[in-house]
C-alpha positions as CSV (number, residue, x, y, z in Angstrom):
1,X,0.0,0.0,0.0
2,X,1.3,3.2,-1.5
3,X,1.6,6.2,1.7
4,X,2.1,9.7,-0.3
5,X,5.4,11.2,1.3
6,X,5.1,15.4,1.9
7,X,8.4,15.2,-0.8
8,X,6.1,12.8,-3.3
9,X,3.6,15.6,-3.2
10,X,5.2,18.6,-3.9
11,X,6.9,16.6,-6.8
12,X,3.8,15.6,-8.2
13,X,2.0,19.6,-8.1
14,X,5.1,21.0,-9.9
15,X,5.6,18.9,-12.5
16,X,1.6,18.9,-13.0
17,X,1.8,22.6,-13.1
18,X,4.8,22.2,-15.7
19,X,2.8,20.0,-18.0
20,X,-0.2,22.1,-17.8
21,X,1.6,24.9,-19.3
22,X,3.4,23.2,-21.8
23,X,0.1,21.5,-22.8
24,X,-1.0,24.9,-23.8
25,X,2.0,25.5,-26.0
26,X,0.3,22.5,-27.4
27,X,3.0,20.2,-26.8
28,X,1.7,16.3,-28.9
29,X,0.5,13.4,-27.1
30,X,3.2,11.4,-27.6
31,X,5.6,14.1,-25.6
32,X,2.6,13.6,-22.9
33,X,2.6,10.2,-22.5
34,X,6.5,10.3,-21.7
35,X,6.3,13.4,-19.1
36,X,3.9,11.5,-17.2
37,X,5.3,7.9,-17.5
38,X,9.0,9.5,-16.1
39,X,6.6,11.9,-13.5
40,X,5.2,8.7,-12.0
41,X,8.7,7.1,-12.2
42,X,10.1,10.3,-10.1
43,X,7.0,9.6,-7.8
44,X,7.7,6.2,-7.2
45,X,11.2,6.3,-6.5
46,X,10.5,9.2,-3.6
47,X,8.5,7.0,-1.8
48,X,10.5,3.8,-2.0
49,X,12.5,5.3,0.7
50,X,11.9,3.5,3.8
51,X,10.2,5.7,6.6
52,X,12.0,5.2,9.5
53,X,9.9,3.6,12.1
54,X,10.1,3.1,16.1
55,X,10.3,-0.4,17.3
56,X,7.0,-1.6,18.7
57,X,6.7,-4.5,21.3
58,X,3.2,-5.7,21.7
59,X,2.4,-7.6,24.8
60,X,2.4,-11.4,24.2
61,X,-0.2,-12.6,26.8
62,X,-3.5,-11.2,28.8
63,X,-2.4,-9.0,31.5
64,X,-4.1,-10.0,35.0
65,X,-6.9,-7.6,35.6
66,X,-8.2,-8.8,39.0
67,X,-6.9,-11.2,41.1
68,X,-9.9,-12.4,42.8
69,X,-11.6,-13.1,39.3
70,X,-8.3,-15.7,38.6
71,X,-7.9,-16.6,41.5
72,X,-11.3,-18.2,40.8
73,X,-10.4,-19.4,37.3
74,X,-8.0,-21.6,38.9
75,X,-10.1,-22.6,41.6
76,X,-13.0,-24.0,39.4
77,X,-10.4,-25.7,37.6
78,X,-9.2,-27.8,40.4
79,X,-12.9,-28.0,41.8
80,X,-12.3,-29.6,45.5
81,X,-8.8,-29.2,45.6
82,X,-9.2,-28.4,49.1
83,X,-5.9,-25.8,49.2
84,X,-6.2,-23.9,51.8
85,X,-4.1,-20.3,51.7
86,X,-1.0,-20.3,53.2
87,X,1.5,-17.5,55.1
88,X,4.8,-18.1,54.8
89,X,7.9,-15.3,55.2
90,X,9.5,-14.8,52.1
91,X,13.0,-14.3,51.9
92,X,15.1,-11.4,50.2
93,X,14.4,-11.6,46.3
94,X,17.4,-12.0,43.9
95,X,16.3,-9.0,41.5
96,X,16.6,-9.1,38.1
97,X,16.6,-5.5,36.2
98,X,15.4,-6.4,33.1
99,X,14.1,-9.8,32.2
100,X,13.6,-9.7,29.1
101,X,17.3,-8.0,28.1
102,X,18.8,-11.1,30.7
103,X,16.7,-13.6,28.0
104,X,18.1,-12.1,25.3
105,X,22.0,-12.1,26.8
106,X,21.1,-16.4,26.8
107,X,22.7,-18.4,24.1
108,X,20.9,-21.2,22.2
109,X,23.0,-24.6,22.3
110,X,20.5,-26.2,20.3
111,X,19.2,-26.3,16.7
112,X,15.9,-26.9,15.8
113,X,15.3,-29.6,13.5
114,X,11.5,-28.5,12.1
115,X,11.4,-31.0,9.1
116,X,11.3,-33.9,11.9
117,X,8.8,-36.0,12.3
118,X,7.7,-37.2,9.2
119,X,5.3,-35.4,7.6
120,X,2.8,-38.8,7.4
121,X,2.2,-38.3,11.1
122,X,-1.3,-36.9,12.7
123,X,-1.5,-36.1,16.4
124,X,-3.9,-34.2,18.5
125,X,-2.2,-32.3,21.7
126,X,0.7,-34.0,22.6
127,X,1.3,-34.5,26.7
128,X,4.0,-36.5,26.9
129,X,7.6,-37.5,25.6
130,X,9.7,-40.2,26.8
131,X,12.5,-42.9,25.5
132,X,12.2,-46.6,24.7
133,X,14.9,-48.9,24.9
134,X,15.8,-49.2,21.3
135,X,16.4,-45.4,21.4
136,X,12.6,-44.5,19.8
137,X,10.6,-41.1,21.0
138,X,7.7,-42.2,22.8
139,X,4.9,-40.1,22.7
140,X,1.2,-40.0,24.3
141,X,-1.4,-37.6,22.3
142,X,-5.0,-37.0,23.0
143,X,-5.7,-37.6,19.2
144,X,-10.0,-35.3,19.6
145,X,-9.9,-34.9,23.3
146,X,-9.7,-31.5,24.2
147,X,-9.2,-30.6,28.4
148,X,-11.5,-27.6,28.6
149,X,-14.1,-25.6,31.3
150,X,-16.7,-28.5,31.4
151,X,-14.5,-31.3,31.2
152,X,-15.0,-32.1,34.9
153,X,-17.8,-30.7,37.3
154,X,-17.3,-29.8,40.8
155,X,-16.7,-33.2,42.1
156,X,-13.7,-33.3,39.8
157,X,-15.9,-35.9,38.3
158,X,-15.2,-36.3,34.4
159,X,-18.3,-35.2,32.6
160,X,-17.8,-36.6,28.9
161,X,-18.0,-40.9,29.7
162,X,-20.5,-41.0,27.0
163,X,-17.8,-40.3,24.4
164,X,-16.4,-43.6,25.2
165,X,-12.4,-44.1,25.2
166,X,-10.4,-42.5,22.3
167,X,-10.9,-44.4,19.2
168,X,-7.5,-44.0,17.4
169,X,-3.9,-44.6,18.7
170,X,-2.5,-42.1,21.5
171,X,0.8,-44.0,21.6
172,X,3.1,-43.8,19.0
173,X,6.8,-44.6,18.6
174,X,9.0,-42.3,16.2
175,X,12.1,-43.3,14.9
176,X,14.4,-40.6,16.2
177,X,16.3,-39.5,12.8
178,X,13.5,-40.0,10.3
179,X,10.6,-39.3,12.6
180,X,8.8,-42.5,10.7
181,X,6.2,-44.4,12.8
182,X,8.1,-47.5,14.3
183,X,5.2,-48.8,16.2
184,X,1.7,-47.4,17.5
185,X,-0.7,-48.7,20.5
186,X,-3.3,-47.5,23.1
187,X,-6.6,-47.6,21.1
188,X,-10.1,-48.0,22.8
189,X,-9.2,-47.6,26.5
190,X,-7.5,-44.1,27.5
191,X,-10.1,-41.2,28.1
192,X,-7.7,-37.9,29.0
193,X,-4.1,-39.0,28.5
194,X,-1.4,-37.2,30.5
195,X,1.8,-38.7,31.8
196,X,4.0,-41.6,30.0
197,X,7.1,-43.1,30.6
198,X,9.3,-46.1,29.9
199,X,11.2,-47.9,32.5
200,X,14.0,-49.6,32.4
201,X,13.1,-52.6,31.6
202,X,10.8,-51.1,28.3
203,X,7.6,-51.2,30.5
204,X,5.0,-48.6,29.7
205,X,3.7,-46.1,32.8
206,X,0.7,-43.8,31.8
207,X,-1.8,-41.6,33.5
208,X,-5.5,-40.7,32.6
209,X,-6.9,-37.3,34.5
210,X,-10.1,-38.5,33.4
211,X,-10.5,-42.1,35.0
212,X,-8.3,-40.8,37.9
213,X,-5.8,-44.0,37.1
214,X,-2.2,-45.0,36.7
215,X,-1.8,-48.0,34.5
216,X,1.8,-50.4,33.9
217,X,1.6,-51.9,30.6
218,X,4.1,-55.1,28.9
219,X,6.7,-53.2,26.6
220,X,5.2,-51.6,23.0
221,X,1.7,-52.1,24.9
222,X,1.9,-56.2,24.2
223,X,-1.5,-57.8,25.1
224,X,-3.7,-54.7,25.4
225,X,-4.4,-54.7,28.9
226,X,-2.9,-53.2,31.7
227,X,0.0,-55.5,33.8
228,X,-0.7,-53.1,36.9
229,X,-3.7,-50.3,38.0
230,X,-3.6,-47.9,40.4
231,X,-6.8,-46.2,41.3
232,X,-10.7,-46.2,40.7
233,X,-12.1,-45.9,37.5
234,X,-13.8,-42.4,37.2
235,X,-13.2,-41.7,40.8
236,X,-11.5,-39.1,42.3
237,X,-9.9,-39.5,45.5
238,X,-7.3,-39.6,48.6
239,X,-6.1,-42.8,50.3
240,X,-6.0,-45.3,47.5
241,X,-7.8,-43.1,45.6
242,X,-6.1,-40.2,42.8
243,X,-7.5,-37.1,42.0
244,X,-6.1,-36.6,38.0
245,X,-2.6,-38.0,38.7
246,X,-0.3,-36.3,36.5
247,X,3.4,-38.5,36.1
248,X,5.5,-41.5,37.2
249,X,9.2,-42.3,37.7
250,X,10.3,-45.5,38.0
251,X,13.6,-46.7,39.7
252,X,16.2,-49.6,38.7
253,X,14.8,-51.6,41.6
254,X,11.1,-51.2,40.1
255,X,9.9,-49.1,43.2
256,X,8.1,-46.1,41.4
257,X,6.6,-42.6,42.4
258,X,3.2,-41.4,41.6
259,X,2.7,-37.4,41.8
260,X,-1.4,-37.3,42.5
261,X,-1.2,-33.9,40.9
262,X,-3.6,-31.7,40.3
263,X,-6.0,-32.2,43.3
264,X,-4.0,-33.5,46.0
265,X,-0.5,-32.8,45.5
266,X,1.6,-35.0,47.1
267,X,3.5,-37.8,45.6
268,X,3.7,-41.4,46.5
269,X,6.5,-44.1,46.3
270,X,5.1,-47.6,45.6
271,X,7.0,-51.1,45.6
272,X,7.5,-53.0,42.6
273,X,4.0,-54.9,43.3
274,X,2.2,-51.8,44.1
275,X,2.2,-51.3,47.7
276,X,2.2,-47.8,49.1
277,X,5.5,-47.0,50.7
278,X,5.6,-43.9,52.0
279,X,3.9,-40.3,50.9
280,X,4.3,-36.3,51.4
281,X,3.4,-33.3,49.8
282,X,1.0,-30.5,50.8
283,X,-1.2,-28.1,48.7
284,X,0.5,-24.8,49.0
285,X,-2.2,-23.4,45.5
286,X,-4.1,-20.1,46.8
287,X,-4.4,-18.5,43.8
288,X,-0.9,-16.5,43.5
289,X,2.5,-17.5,42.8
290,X,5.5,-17.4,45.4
291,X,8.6,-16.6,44.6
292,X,9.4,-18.9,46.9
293,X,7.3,-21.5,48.1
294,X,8.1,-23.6,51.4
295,X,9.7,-27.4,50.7
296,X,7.5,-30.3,50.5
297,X,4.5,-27.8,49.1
298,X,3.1,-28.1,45.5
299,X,1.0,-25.8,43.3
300,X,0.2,-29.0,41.2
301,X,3.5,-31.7,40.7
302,X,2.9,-31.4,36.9
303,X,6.0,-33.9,36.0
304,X,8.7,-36.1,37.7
305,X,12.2,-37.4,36.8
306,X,15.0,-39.4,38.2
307,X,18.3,-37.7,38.8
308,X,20.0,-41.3,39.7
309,X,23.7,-40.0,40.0
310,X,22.2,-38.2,43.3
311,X,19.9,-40.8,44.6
312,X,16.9,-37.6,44.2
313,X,13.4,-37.4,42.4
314,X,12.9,-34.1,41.2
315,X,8.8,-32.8,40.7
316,X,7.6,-29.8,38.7
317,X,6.3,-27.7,41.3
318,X,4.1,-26.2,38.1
319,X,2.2,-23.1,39.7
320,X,4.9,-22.3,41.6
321,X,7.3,-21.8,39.1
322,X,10.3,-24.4,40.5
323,X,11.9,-27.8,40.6
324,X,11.8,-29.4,44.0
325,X,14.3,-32.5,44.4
326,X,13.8,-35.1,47.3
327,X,16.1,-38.4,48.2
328,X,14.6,-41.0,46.7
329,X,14.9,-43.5,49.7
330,X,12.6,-41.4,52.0
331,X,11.3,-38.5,50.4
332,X,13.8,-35.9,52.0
333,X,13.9,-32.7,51.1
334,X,17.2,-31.8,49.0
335,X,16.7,-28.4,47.3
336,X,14.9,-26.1,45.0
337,X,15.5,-25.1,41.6
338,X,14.0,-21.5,40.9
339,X,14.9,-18.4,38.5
340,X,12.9,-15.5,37.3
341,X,14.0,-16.0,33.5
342,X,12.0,-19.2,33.9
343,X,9.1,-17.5,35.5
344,X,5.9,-18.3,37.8
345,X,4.8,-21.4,35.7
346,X,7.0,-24.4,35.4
347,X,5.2,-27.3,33.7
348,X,8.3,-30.1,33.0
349,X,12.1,-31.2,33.4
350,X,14.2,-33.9,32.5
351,X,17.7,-34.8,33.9
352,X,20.8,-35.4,32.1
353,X,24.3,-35.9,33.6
354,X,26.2,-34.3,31.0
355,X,28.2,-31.2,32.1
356,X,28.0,-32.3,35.4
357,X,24.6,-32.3,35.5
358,X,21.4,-30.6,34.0
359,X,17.5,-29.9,33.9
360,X,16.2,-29.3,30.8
361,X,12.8,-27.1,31.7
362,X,9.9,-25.7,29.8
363,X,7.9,-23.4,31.0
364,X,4.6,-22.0,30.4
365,X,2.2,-18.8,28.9
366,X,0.9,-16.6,31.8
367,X,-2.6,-17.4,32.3
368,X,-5.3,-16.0,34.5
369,X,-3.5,-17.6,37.4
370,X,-0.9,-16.7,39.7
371,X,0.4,-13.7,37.6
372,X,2.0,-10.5,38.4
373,X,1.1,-7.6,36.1
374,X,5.1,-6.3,36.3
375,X,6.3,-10.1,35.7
376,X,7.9,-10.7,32.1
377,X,7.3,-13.5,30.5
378,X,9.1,-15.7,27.6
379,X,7.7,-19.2,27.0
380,X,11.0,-21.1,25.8
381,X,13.0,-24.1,26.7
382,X,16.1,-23.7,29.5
383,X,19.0,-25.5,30.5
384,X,19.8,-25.2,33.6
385,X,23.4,-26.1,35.9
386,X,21.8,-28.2,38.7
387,X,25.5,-27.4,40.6
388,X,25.4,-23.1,39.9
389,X,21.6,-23.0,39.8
390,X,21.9,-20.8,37.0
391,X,19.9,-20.2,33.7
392,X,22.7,-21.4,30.9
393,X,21.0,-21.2,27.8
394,X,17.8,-21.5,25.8
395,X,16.0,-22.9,22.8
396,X,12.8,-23.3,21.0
397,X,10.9,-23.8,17.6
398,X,13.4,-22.0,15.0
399,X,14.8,-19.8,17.7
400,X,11.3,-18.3,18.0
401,X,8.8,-19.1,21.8
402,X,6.7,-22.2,22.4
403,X,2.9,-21.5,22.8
404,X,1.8,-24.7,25.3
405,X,4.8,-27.0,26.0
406,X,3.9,-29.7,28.3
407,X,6.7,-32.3,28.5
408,X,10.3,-32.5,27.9
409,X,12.9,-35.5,27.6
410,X,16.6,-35.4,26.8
411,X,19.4,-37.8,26.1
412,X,21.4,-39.5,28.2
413,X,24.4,-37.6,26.4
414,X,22.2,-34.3,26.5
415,X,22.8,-34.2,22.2
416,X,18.6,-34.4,21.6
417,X,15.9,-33.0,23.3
418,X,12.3,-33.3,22.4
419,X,8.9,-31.1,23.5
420,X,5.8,-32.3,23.6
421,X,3.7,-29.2,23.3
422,X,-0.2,-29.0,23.4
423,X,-1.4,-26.7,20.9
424,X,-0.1,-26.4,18.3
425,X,-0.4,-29.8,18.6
426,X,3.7,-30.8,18.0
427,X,6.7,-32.9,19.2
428,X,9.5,-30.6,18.8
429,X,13.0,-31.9,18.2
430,X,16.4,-30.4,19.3
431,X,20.1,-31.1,18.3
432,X,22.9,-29.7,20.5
433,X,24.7,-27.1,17.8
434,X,28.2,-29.9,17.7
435,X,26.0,-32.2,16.0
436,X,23.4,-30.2,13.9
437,X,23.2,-30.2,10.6
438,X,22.0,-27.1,8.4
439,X,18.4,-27.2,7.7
440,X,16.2,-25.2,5.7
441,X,13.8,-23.1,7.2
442,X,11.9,-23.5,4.6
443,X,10.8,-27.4,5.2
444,X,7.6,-28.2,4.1
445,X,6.0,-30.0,6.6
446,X,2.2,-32.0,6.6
447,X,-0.3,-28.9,6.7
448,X,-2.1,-30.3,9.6
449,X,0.8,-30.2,11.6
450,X,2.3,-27.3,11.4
451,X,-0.1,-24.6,10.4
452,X,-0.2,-23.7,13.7
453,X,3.3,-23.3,14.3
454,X,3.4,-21.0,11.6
455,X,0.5,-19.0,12.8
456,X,2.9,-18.5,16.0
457,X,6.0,-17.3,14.2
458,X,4.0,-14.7,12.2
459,X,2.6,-13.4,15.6
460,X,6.4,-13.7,17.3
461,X,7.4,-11.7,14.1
462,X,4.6,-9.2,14.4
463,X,5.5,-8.1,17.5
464,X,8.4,-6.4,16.6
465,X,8.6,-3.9,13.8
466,X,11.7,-3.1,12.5
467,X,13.8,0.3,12.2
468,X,14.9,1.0,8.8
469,X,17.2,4.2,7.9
470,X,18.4,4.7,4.1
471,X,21.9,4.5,4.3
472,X,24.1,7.1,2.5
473,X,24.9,5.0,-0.8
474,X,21.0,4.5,-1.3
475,X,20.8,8.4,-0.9
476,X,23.7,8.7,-3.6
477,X,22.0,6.5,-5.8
478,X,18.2,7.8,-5.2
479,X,19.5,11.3,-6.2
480,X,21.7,10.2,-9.1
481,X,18.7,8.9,-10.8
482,X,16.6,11.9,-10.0
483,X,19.5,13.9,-12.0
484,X,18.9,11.5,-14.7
485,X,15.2,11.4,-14.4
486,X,14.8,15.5,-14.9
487,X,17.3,15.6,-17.5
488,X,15.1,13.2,-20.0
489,X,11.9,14.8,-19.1
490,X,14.2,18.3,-20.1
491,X,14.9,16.6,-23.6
492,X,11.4,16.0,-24.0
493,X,10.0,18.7,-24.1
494,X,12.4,19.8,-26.2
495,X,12.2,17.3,-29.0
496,X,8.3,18.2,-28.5
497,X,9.0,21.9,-29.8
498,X,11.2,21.0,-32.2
499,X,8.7,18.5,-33.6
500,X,5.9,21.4,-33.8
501,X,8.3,23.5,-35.6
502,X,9.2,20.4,-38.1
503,X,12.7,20.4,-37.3
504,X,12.3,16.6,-36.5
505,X,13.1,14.0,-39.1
506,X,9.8,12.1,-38.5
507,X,6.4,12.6,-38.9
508,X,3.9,15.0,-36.2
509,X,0.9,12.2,-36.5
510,X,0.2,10.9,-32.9
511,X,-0.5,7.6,-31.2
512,X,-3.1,7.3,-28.9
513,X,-1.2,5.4,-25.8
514,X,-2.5,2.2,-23.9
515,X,-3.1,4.3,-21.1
516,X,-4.8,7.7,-22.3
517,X,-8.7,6.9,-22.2
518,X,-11.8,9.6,-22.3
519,X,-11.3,10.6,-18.7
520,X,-8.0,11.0,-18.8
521,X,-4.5,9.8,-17.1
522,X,-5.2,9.2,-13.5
523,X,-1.8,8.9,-11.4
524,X,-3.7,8.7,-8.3
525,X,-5.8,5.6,-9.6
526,X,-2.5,4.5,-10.4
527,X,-1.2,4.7,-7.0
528,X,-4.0,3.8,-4.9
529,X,-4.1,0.2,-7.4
530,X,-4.5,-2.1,-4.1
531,X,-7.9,-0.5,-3.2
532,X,-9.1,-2.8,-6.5
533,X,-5.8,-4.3,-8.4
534,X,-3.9,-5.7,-4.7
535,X,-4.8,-6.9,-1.5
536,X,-4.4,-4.8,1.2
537,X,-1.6,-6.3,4.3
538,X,-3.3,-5.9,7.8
539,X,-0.1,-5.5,9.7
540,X,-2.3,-4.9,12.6
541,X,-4.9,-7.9,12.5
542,X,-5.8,-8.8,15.6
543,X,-4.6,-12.6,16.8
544,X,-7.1,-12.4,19.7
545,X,-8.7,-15.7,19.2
546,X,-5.2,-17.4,18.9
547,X,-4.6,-16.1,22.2
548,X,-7.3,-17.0,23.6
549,X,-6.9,-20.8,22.6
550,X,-3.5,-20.7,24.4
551,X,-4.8,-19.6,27.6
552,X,-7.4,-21.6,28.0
553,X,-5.3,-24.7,27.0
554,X,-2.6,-23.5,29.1
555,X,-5.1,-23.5,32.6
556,X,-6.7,-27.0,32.0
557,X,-3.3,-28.9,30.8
């Protein structure tokens, strides 16, 4: 879309003036049709200089506007949680000055790989990533289920039984250099998948929000039916009762931990058979988020892993924005992972011993939870030193944010990191820069899978306008052509008196140009072309519904 530049016009009214007049010296067509043609020239090339323009940052989530109404958001989306506010002294805050400059000092180790998986692949939201023995990414997916408002009333009973159990696959296998489909299970049974992982000895541990279970199944999902269940079909509980457990870890020994997540938050260590061993955990959730929370309290245990060089099991403390880590023999607090890169809302980690040992974290949007107005906020991958504490790098999709990441899992060598992210529905893969390859940005990739992730990068790209300043060469250039530009319209009127006078070696008979019609040459019509010839660019189209999508899946996750 043309924008007429105060230069542009001034141009345009003298020159019009100066063909005016030499119309009445009766100067031919043909001379007419040049003036204008280098007039529009001279126009165009004034306002191809770039406008400089200030940097604009538009704000990337919904700012809290009253803390009582999300305060109750959350509430009705734990429905009987019974949490119960608590007062706790807060010690002196590490301050950070600028958040978001500190996110931008971070370096990103790893490369995105964004023509992985295989393009043949369909999945619905994607809650969790974990490793086989033969080295495949397992994933579980929640192929037409969607968590929302009315998936559960205020019992924390799941409303939507008459659906039946998910007709398609939620467990698939993907070959981790091609992305191919190795092997796919879990048809007919699961209701709300959530949590998956794969012992040692290829076993298959899974939780359902919706039925309120945790289920063992034979490696690659062999005979169909669960080896082990914890808990009561559609009925939430305490005791031997869950209430939407979120995550298991399981150790070498076969004992295994259960966070009971988003209603009762503790976690619960079981034998090999299934016994109860031992439990703790209170619910610290009353609607805010601490900057530091007291040990052994949980704003939802989102996700578990194993850090087995320690002896610790380390818990997502999601609402409060940290890692807790406890022995794994009896359920002793160790310590606390927190930083204010990171944020109020930690949803996953995994472990990896390399560098002498890291968490690889993702985060989460703010939603109407929790949130402080003045907080800053970057949804993004981090890896961070379990011995420092500190914040060493980042990553995401094409350097770019995450909209919903819900699970993360890493290699034992800490090379390959995948994100399982809810919507866009995606499994995200990362290589550590000493092993990527170069990869096009420009990788096709199966429309259903990644429209959505391109939605997010024009809004990420939207946000920021760039400044543009012609440099001096361009000036040179720019008036260099004007020069030229004046100098030919100069010689045309002359050869248009000389040909009245018949001084000019060829004949005074006129041709009637393309563009000379009744009403006359129009630069303005010209000019203004995309109000019928182009579409117009909203570079300020709202993405308001897209938003809204990623708040409400980031609250009921």
């Amino acid at each position: 879309m043309f924008v007429y530049s105060i230069a542009a016009e001034q141009a345009f009214h003298r020159a019009r003036t100066t063909m005016f007049s030499t119309r009445s010296k009766s100067m031919d067509r043909a001379s007419l049709g040049i003036a204008w043609c280098l007039l529009l020239f001279v126009v165009l090339l004034l306002e191809a200089q770039p406008a400089a323009s200030q940097t604009q940052s538009s704000v990337r989530y919904l700012q809290n506007g009253n803390d009582n109404v999300n305060s109750n958001s959350m509430q009705q989306m734990l429905k009987g949680a019974g949490a119960t506010p608590v007062n706790w002294p807060q010690p002196p805050k590490q301050v950070i000055p600028d958040v978001k400059t500190e996110l931008a000092k971070l370096n990103t180790t790893y490369v995105y790989q964004n023509a992985w998986p295989a393009n043949n692949v369909k999945l619905g939201a994607v809650t969790a990533v974990s490793f086989d023995k033969a080295g495949n990414v397992v994933i579980f997916h929640r192929v037409d289920r969607v968590w929302g408002q009315n998936t559960f009333d205020n019992r924390n009973q799941y409303t939507e039984k008459f659906r039946g159990p998910i007709r398609e696959s939620t467990i698939l296998a993907l070959e981790p250099q091609t992305g191919k489909v190795q092997y796919d299970w879990g048809k007919n049974f699961f209701y709300m998948p959530h949590g998956l992982t794969v012992d040692p000895e290829d076993n298959v541990w899974v939780t359902d929000v919706a039925m309120h279970q945790v289920f063992k199944f034979a490696p690659r999902g062999a005979g169909g039916k669960p080896l082990l269940t914890l808990g009561v079909t559609f009925q939430p509980g305490i005791g031997k009762k869950f209430c939407k457990p979120t995550s298991v870890a399981v150790l070498n020994n076969g004992d295994f931990f259960v966070a009971d997540g988003y209603c009762n938050a503790r976690i619960l260590k079981y034998s090999q058979a299934g016994e109860l061993i031992l439990t703790w955990g209170q619910n610290s959730f009353a609607g805010v988020s601490y900057d530091v929370a007291p040990q052994n309290y949980f704003a939802i245990p989102h996700a578990l892993t194993l850090v087995p060089d320690q002896q610790l099991l380390c818990a997502a403390d999601r609402e409060n924005g940290r890692v807790q880590c406890f022995h794994s023999s009896n359920g002793t607090f160790y310590s606390q992972y927190h930083n204010q890169l990171i944020g109020d809302r930690l949803f996953s980690m995994a472990y990896t011993p390399a560098e002498g040992g890291q968490l690889v974290i993702v985060n989460g949007p703010t939603a109407e939870l929790g949130i402080h107005p003045e907080h800053y906020n970057e949804v993004h991958g981090f890896v961070l030193s379990m011995g420092s504490k500190q914040v060493l790098s980042k990553f995401g999709p094409n350097n770019m944010q995450f909209h919903n990441p819900h699970d993360v899992a890493v290699t034992t060598d800490g090379k390959e990191i995948y994100v399982a992210e809810l919507n866009p529905a995606r499994i995200h893969k990362f290589v550590h820069k000493s092993l990527a390859k170069p990869m096009s940005l420009s990788a096709t990739k199966d429309s259903s899978i990644t429209s959505d992730l391109s939605e997010s990068s024009a809004l990420d790209a939207s946000t920021q306008q760039t400044v543009h300043h012609p440099s001096g060469k361009a000036i040179l250039v720019s008036s260099l052509m004007l020069i030229f530009a004046g100098s030919t319209f100069a010689l045309a009127l002359f050869f248009a008196q000389r040909r009245k006078r018949g001084c000019m070696p060829f004949g005074g008979r006129s041709r009637r140009h393309a563009w000379e019609k009744s009403d006359g040459f129009k630069l303005g019509g010209l000019l203004d072309r995309d109000r019928n010839g182009f579409e117009k660019l909203d570079t300020q189209a709202s993405d308001e519904e897209q938003e809204t999508t990623t708040l409400a899946s980031a609250q009921f996750a």
